[in-house]
C-alpha positions in Angstrom: 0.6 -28.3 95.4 -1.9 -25.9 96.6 -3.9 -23.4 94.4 -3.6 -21.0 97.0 -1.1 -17.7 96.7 0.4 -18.2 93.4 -2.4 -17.5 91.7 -1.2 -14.0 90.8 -4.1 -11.7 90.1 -7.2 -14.0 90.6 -9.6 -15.7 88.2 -12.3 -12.8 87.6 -8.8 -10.0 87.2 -8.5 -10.4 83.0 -11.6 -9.3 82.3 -11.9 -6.3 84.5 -8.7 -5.2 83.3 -10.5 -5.6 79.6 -13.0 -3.2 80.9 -10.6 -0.9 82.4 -9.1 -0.7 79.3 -11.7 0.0 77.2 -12.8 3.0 80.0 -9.7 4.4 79.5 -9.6 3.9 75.7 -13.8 5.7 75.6 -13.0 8.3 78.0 -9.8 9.4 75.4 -11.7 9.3 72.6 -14.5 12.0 74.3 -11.7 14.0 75.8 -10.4 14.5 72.3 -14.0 15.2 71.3 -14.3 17.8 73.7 -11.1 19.7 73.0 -11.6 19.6 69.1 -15.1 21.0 70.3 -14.1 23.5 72.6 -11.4 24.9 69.8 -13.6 26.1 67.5 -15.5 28.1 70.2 -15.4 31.8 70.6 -14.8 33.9 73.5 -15.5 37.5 74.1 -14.9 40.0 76.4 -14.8 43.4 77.1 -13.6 46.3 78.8 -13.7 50.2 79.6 -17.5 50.0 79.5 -17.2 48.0 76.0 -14.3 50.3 74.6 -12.6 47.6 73.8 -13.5 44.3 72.4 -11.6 41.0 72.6 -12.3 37.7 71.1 -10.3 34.1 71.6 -10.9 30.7 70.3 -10.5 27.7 73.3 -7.7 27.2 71.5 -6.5 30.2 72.9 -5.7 31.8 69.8 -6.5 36.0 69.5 -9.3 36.0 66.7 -9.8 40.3 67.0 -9.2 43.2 68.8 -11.8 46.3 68.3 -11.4 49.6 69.9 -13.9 52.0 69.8 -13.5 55.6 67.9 -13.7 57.4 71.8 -10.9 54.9 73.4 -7.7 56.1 71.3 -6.8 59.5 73.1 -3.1 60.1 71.6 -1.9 61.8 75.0 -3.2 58.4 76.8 -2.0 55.6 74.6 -1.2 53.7 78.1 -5.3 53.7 79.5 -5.9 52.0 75.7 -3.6 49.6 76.4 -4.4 48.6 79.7 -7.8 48.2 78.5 -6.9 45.8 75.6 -4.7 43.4 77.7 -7.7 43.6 80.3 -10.2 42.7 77.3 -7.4 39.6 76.0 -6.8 38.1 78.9 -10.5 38.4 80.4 -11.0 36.5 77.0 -8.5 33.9 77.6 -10.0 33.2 81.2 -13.3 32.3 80.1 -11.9 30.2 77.1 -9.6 28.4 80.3 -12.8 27.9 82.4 -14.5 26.2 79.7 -11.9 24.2 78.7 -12.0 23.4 82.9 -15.7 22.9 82.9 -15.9 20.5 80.0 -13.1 18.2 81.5 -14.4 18.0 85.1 -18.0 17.3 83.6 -16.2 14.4 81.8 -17.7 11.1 82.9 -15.4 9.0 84.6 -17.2 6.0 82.9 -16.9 4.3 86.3 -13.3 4.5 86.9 -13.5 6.2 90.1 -10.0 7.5 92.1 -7.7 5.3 89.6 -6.7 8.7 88.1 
């Protein structure tokens, strides 16, 4: 019988597949890293000159709300509001672009296009 075609994945295969494995199994273990790392972190931002104050974890969990004295004008309740979902969700953008950042600057560990 010939050795040739049957062979299935080749000789040298088994042991790159162990190191594929234990890429993936590294690259988990600092991707969980990161996004236990990046949940504790605080994010702040403000609007209406600083009127208003937001601040969320990377979790993306509202920590506080401040409002300064000046912002609360009873016949305008609807400017203070604006300006508070403008502060949140400013807030929760920067906690999403770090949480982008610190995946994409996630070493690959030499696994290239396989994902």
């Amino acid at each position: 019988m010939s050795k040739r075609g049957g062979g299935g994945f080749g000789g040298g295969m088994p042991g790159n597949m162990n190191n594929l494995m234990k890429q993936a199994q590294r690259m988990q273990r600092q991707m969980e890293e990161a996004q236990k790392e990046l949940e504790t972190k605080e994010f702040t931002a403000k609007a209406g000159g600083g009127a208003v104050e937001a601040v969320v974890t990377g979790a993306k969990k509202l920590v506080s709300v401040k409002i300064a004295p000046e912002a609360v004008d009873p016949e305008d309740v609807e400017t203070l509001e604006d300006l508070v979902v403008a502060a949140v969700n400013e807030a929760l953008t920067q906690a999403e672009d770090a949480a982008s950042a610190s995946m994409g600057s996630m070493n690959m560990g030499g696994m290239g296009g396989l994902f």
